[in-house]
C-alpha atoms as a printed R data frame, in Angstrom:
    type eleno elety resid chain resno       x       y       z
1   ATOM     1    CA   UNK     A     1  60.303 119.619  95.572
2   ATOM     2    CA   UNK     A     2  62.349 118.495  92.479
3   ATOM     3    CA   UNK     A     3  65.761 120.873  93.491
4   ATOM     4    CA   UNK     A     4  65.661 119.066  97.098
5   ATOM     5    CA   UNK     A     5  65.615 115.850  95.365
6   ATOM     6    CA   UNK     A     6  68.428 116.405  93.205
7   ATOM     7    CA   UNK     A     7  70.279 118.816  95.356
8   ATOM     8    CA   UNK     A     8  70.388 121.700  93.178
9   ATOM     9    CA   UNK     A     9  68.018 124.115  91.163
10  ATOM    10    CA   UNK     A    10  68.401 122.555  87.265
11  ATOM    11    CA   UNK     A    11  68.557 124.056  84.022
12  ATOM    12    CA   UNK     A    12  68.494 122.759  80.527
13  ATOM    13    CA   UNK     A    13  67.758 119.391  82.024
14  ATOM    14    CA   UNK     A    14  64.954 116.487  82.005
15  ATOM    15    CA   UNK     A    15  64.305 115.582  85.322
16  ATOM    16    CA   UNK     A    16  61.950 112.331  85.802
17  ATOM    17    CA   UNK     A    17  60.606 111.618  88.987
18  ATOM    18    CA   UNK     A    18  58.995 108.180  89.150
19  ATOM    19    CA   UNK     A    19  56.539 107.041  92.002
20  ATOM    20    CA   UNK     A    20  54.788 104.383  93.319
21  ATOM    21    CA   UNK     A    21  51.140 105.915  94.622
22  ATOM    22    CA   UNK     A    22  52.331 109.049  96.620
23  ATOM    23    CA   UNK     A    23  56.068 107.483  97.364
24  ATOM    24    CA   UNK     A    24  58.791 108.569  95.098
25  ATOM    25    CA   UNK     A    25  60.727 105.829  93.880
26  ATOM    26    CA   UNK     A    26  63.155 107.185  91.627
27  ATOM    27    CA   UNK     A    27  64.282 110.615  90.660
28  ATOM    28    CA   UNK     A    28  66.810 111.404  88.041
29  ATOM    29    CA   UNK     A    29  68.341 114.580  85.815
30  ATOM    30    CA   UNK     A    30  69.784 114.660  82.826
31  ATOM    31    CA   UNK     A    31  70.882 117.461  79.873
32  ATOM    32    CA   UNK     A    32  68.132 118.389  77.916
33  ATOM    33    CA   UNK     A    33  70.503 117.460  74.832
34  ATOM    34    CA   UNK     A    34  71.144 114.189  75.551
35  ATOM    35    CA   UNK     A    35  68.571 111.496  73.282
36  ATOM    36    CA   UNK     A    36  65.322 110.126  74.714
37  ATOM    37    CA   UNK     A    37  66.892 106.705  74.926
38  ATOM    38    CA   UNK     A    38  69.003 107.907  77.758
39  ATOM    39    CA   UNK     A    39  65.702 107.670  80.023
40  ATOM    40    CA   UNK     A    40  65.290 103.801  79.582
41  ATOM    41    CA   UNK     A    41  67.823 102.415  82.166
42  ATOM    42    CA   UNK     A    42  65.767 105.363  84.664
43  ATOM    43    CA   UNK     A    43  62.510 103.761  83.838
44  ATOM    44    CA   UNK     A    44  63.416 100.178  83.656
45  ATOM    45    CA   UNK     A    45  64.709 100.938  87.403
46  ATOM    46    CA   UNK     A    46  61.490 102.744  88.472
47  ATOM    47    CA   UNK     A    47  59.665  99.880  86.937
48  ATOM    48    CA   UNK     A    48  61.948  97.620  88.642
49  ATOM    49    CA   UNK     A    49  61.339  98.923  92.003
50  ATOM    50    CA   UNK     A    50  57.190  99.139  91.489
51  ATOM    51    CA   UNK     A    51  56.718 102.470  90.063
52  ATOM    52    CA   UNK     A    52  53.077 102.656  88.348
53  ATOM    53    CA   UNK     A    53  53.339 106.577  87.768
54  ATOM    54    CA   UNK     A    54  55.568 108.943  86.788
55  ATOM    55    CA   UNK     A    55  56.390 112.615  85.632
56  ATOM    56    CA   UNK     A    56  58.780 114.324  83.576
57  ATOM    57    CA   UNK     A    57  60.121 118.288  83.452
58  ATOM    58    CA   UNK     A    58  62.128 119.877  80.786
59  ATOM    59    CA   UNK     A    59  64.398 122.775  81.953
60  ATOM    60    CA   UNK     A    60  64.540 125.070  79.790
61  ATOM    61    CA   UNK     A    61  64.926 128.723  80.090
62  ATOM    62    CA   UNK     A    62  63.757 129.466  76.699
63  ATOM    63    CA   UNK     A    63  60.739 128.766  77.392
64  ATOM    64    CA   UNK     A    64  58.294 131.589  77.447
65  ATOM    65    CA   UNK     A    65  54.874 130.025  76.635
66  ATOM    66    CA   UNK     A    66  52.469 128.387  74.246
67  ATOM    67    CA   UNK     A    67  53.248 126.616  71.545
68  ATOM    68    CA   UNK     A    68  55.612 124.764  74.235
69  ATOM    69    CA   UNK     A    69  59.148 124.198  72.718
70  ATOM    70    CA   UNK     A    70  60.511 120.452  72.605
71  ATOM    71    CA   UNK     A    71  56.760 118.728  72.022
72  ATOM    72    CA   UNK     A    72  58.272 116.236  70.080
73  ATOM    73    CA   UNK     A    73  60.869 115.431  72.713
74  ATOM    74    CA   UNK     A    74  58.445 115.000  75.505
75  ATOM    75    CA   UNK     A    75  56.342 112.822  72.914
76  ATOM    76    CA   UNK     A    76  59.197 110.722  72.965
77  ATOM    77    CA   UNK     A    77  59.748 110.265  76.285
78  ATOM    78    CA   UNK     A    78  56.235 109.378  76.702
79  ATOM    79    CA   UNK     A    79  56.577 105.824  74.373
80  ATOM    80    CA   UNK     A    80  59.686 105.265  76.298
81  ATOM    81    CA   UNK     A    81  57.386 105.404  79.891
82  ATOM    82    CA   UNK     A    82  54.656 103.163  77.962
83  ATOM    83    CA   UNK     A    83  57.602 100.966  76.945
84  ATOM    84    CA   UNK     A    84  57.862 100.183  80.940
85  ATOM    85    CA   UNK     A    85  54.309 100.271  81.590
86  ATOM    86    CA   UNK     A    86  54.791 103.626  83.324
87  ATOM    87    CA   UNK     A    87  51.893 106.187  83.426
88  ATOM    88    CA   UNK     A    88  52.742 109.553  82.652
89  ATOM    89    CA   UNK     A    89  51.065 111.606  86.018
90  ATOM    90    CA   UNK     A    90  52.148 114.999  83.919
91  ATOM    91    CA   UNK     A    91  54.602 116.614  81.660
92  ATOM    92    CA   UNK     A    92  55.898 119.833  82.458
93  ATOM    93    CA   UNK     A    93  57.622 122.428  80.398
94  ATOM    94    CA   UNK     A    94  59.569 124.975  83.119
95  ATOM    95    CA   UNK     A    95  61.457 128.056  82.004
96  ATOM    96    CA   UNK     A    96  61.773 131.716  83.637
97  ATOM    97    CA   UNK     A    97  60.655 130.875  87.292
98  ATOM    98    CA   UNK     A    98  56.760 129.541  85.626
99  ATOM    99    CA   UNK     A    99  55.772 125.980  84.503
100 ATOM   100    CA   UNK     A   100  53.251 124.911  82.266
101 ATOM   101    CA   UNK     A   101  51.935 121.520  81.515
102 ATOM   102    CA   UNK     A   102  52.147 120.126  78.123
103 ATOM   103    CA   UNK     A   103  48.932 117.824  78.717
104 ATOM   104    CA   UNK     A   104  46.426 121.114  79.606
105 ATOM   105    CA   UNK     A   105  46.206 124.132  77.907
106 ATOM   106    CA   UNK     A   106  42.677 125.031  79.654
107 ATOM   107    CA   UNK     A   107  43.261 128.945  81.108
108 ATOM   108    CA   UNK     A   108  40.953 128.095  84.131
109 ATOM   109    CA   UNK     A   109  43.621 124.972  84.793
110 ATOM   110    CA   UNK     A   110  46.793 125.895  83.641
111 ATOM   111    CA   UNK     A   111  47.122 129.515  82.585
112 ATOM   112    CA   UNK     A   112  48.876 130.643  79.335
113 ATOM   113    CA   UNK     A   113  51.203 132.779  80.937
114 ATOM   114    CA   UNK     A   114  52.342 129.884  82.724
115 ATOM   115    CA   UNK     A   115  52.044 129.276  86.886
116 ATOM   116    CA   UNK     A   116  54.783 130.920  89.236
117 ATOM   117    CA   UNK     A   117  57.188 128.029  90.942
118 ATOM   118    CA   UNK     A   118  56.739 128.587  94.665
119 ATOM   119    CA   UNK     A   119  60.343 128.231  95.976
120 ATOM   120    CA   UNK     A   120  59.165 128.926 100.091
121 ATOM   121    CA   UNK     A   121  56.242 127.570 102.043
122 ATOM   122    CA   UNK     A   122  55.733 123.935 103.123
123 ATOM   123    CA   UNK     A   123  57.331 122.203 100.864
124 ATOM   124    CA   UNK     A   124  60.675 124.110 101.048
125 ATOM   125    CA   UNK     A   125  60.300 123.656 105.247
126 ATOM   126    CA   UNK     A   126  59.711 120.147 105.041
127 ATOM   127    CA   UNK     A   127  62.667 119.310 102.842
128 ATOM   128    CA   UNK     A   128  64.719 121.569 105.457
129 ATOM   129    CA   UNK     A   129  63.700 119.776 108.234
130 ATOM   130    CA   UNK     A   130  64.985 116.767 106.339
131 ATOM   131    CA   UNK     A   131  68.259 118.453 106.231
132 ATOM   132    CA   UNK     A   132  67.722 118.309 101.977
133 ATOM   133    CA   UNK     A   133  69.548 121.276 100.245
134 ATOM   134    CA   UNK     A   134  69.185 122.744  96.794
135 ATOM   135    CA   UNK     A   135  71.759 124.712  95.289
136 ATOM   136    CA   UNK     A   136  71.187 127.570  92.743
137 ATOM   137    CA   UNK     A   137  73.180 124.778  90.262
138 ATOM   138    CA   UNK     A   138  75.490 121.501  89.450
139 ATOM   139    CA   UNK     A   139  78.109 123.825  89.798
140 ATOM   140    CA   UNK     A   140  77.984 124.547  93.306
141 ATOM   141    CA   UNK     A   141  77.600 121.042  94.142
142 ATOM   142    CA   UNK     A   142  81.376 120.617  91.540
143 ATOM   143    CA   UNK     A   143  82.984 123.438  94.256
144 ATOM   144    CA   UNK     A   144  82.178 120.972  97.176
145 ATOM   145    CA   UNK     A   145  84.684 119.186  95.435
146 ATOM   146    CA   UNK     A   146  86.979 121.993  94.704
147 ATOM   147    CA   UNK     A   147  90.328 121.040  96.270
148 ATOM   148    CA   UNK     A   148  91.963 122.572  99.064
149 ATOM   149    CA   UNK     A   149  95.485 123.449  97.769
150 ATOM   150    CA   UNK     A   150  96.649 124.812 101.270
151 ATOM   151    CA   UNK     A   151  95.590 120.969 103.007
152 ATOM   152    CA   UNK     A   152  96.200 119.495  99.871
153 ATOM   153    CA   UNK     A   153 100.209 120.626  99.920
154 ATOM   154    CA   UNK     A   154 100.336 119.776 104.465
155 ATOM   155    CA   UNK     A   155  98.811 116.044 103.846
156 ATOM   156    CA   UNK     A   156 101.130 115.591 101.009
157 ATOM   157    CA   UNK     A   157 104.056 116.065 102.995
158 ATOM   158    CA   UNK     A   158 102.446 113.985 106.125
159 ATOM   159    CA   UNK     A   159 102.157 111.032 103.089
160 ATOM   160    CA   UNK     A   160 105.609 111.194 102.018
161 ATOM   161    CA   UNK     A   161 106.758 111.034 105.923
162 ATOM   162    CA   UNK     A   162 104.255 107.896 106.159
163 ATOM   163    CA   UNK     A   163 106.352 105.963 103.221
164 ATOM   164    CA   UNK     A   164 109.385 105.286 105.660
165 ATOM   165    CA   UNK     A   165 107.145 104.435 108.790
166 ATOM   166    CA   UNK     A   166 106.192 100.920 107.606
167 ATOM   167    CA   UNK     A   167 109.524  99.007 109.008
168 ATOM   168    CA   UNK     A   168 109.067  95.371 109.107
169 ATOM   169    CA   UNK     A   169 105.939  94.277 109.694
170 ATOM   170    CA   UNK     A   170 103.672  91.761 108.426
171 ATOM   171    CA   UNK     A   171 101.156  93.030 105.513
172 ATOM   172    CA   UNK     A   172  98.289  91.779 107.938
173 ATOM   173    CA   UNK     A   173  99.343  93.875 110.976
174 ATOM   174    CA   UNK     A   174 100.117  96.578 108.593
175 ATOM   175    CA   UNK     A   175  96.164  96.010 107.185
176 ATOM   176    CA   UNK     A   176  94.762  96.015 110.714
177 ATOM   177    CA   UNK     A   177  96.422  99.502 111.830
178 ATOM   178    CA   UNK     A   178  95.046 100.901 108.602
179 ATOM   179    CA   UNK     A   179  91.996  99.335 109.405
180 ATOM   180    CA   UNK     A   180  92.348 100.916 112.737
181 ATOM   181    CA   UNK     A   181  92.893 104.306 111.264
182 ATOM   182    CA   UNK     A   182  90.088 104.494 109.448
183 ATOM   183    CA   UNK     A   183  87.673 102.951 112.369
184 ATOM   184    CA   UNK     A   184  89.154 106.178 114.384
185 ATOM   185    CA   UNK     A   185  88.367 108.708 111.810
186 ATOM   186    CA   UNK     A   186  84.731 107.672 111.492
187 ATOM   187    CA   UNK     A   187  84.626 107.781 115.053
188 ATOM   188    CA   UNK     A   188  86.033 111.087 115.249
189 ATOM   189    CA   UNK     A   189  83.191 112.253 112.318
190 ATOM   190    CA   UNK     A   190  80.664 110.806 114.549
191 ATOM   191    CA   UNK     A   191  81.747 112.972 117.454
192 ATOM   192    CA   UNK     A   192  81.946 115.761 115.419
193 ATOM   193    CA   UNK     A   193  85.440 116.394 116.284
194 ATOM   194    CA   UNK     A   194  86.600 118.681 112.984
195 ATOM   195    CA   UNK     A   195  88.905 118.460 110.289
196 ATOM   196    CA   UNK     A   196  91.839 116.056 111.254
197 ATOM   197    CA   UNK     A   197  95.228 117.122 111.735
198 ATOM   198    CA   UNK     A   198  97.086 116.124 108.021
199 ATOM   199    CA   UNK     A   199  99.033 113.484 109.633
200 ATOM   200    CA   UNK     A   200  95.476 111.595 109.993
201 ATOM   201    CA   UNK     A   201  94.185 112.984 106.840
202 ATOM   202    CA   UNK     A   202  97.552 111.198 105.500
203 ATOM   203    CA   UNK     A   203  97.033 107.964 107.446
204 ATOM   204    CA   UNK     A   204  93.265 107.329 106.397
205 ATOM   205    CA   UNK     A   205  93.977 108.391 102.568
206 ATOM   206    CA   UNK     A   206  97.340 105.784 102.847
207 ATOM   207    CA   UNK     A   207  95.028 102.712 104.189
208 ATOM   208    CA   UNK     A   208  92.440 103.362 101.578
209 ATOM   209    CA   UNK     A   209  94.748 102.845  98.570
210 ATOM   210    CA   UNK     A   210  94.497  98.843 100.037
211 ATOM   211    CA   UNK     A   211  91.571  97.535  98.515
212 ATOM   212    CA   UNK     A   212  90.470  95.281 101.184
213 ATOM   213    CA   UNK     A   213  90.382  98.342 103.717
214 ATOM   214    CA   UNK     A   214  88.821 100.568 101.238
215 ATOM   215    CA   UNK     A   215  85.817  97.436 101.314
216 ATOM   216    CA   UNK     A   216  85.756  97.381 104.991
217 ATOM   217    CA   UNK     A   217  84.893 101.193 105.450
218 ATOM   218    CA   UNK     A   218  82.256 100.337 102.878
219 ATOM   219    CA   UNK     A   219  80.629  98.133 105.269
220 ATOM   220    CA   UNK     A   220  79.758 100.973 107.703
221 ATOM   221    CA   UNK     A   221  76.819 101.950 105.269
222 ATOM   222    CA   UNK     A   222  74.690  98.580 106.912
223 ATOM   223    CA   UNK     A   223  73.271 101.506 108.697
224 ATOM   224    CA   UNK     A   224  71.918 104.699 107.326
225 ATOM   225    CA   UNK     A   225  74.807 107.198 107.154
226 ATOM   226    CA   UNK     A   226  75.325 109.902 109.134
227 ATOM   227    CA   UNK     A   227  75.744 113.065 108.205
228 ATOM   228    CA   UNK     A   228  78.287 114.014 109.856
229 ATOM   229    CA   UNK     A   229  80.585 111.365 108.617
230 ATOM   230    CA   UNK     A   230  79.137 112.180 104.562
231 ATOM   231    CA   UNK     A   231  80.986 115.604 105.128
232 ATOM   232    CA   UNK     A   232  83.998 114.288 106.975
233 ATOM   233    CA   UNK     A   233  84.778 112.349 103.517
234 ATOM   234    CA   UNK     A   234  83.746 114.994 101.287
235 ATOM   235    CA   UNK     A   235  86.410 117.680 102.948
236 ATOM   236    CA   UNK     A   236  89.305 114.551 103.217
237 ATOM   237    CA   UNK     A   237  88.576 114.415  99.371
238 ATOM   238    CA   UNK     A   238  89.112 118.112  99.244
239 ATOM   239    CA   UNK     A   239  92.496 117.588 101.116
240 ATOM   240    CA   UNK     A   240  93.421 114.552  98.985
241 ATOM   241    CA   UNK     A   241  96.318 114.623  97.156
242 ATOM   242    CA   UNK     A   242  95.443 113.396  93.094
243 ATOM   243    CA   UNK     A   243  97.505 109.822  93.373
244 ATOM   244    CA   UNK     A   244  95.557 109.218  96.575
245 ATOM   245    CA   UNK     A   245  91.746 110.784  95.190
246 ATOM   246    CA   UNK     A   246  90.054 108.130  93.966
247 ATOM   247    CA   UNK     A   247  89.601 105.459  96.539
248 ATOM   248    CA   UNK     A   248  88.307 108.478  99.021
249 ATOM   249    CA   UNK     A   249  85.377 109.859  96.137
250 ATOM   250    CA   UNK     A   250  84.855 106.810  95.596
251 ATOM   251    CA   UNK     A   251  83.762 106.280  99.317
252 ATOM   252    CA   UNK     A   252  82.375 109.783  99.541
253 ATOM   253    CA   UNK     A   253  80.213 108.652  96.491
254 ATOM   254    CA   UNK     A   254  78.693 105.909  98.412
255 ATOM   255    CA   UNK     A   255  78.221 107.721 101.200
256 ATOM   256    CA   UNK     A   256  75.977 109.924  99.041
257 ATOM   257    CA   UNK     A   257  74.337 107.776  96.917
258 ATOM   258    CA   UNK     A   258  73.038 105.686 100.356
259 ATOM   259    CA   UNK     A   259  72.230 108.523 101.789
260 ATOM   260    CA   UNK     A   260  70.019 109.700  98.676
261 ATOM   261    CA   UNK     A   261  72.088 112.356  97.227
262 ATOM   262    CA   UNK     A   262  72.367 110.772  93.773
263 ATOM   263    CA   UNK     A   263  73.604 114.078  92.244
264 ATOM   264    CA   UNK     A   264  76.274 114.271  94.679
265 ATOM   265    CA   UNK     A   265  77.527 110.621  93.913
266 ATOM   266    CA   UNK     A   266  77.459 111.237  90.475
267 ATOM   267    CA   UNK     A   267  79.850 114.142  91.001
268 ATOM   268    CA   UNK     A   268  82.027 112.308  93.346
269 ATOM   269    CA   UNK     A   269  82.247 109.307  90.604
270 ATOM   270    CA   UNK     A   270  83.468 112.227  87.900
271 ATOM   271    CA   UNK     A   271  86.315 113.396  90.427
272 ATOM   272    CA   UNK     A   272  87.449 109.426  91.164
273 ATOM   273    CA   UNK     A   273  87.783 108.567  87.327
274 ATOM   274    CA   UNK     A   274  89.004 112.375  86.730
275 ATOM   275    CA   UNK     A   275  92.140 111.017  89.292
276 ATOM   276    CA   UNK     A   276  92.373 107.529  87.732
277 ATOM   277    CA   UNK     A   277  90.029 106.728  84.770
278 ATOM   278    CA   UNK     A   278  90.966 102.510  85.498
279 ATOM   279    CA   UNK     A   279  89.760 102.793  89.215
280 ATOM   280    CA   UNK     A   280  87.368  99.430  88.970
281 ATOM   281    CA   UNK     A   281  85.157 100.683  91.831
282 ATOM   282    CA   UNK     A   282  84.537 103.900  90.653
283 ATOM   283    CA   UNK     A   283  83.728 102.484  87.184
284 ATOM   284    CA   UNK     A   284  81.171  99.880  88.377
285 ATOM   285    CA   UNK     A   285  79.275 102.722  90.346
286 ATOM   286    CA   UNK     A   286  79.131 104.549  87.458
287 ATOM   287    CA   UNK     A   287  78.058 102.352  85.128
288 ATOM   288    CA   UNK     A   288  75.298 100.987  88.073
289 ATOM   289    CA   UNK     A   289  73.940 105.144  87.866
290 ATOM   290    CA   UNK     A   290  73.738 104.878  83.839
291 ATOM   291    CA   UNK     A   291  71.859 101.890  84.295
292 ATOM   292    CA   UNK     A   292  69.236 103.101  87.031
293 ATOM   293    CA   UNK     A   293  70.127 100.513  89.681
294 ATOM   294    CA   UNK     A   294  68.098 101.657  92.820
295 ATOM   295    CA   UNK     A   295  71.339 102.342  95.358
296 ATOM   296    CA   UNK     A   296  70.047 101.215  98.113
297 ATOM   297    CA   UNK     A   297  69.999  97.454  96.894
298 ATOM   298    CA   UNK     A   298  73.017  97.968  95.159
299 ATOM   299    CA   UNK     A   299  74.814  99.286  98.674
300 ATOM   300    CA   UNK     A   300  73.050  96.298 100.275
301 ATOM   301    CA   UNK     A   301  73.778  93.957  98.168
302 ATOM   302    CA   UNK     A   302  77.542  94.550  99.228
303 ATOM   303    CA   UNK     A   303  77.669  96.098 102.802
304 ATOM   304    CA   UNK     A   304  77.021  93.269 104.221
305 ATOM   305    CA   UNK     A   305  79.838  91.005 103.291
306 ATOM   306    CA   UNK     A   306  82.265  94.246 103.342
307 ATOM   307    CA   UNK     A   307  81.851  94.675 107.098
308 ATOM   308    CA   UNK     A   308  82.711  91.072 107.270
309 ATOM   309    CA   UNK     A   309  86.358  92.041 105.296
310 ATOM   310    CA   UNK     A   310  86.562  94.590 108.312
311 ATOM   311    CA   UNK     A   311  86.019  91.832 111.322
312 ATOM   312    CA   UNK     A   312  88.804  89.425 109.346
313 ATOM   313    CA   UNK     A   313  91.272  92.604 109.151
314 ATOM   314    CA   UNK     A   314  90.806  93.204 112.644
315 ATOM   315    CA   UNK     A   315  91.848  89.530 113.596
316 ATOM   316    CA   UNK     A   316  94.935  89.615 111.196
317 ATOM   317    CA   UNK     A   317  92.909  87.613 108.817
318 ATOM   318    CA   UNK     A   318  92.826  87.392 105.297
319 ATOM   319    CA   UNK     A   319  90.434  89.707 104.276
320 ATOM   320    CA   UNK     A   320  88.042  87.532 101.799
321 ATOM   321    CA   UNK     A   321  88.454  84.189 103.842
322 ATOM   322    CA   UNK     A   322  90.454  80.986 103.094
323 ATOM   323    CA   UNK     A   323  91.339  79.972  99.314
324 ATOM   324    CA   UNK     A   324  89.267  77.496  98.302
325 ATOM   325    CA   UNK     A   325  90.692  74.069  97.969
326 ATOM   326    CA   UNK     A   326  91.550  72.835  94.168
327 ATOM   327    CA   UNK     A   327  90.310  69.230  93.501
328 ATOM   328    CA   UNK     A   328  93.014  67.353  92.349
């Protein structure tokens, strides 16, 4: 089950899945280099969010058998989990399409040429009928991201055209048409309409560079996310031009991470600070993934008073309210 949780097949990586009874509460990957430290903000999460049990696998396609390599590693990890009062279910060392468990070395139990990693059967269906994916690697999920020179070049142009469209008109009316814009292109997603013409592509990417529109579309993850609308973003950050790329992976990235695709957000936060490094948004959602916070109650925590930015917008409001007053 572990690629469908992450998304993709891993390699050289710890992955450490942490449940509560049979539910899994948190699930994580990172390089197999990286110090055992890096699994406390993980575990303090999982602990956070009632986890009692959990298990760890080391990638590693070095691994051919007993004596299992990094022992002293997984030792490590295992004062970390008793740190957080987690219980280690099992250790697992994987390598070459086998697994073995570092906490049984009995033949009748856990043979010493290793057990063969079923990729087909009833778990694989399940996750399918989910509509969970796993890629052979991190790098396919990266070319999801790959950008689409051809739509990248036509939306440019369609921006450029949008600069001199503005005229006169108030920055609240201006906000609300954006807002409109973007309302329009979720619908569209919904209705599974296809990729938008790059005059649209141009409009939504224009109103998202406005911070209080780009926290009203944030709103629209109240609900669980659809699908269809998860892809939608995904190809308009394919399409967007690199000045205009962050604010739209940045969405795309929540999109993912409320939907449960945590390696996908963490790729979509990579390409938003790879466009601007100082985009605040993008910076608190990564620094919310190095620090385990469970996504859903971050995502709650501010969807709610987002969709309330997007009701102000569309009565020409100000987006956060009135000012407060000073006392004099």
């Amino acid at each position: 089950m572990i690629p469908y949780l992450l998304g993709f097949h891993p390699e050289h990586s710890v992955v450490i899945v942490a449940m509560r009874g049979m539910a899994v509460v948190v699930s994580a990957r990172y390089d197999l280099h990286a110090p055992p430290e890096y699994a406390e903000p993980l575990c303090h999460s999982a602990a956070a969010a009632g986890a009692t049990g959990v298990l760890v696998a080391l990638y590693d396609d070095t691994i051919t058998g007993h004596p299992l390599a990094h022992r002293a590693y997984r030792d490590e990890l295992r004062e970390v989990f008793d740190k957080y009062e987690l219980n280690e279910v099992d250790a697992l060392a994987v390598g070459g399409g086998r697994w073995w468990s570092y906490r049984c070395e009995d033949d009748s139990c856990c043979p010493a040429d290793g057990t063969e990693l079923v990729t087909a059967g009833a778990v694989a269906a399940s996750a399918v009928a989910e509509g969970l994916v796993a890629l052979p690697g991190r790098a396919d999920l990266e070319a999801e991201l790959e950008p689409d020179a051809g739509r990248m070049a036509d939306v440019l142009v369609a921006l450029l055209a949008l600069g001199g469209e503005e005229g006169e008109r108030p920055d609240v009316v201006l906000r609300a048409e954006d807002w409109a814009a973007v309302r329009h292109f979720v619908r569209d997603a919904r209705r599974g309409v296809g990729v938008p013409p790059p005059e649209q592509a141009a409009r939504v990417l224009s109103a998202l560079m406005d911070i209080a529109v780009r926290d009203a579309t944030v709103g629209f993850l109240t609900s669980r996310p659809e699908r269809d609308v998860e892809v939608a973003w995904r190809d308009l950050v394919r399409a967007a031009p690199p000045l205009w790329r962050a604010p739209v992976a940045t969405i795309y990235a929540l999109w993912c991470q409320a939907g449960g695709s945590g390696a996908r957000a963490n790729i979509a936060i990579e390409a938003a600070l790879a466009a601007n490094p100082y985009y605040s948004m993008a910076q608190l959602l990564d620094e919310a993934q190095l620090r385990g916070m469970n996504p859903h109650e971050f995502i709650a925590g501010v969807a709610g008073d987002c969709r309330r930015v997007g009701r102000r917008i569309q009565r020409n409001r100000s987006p956060w309210g009135k000012p407060a007053r000073r006392a004099d």
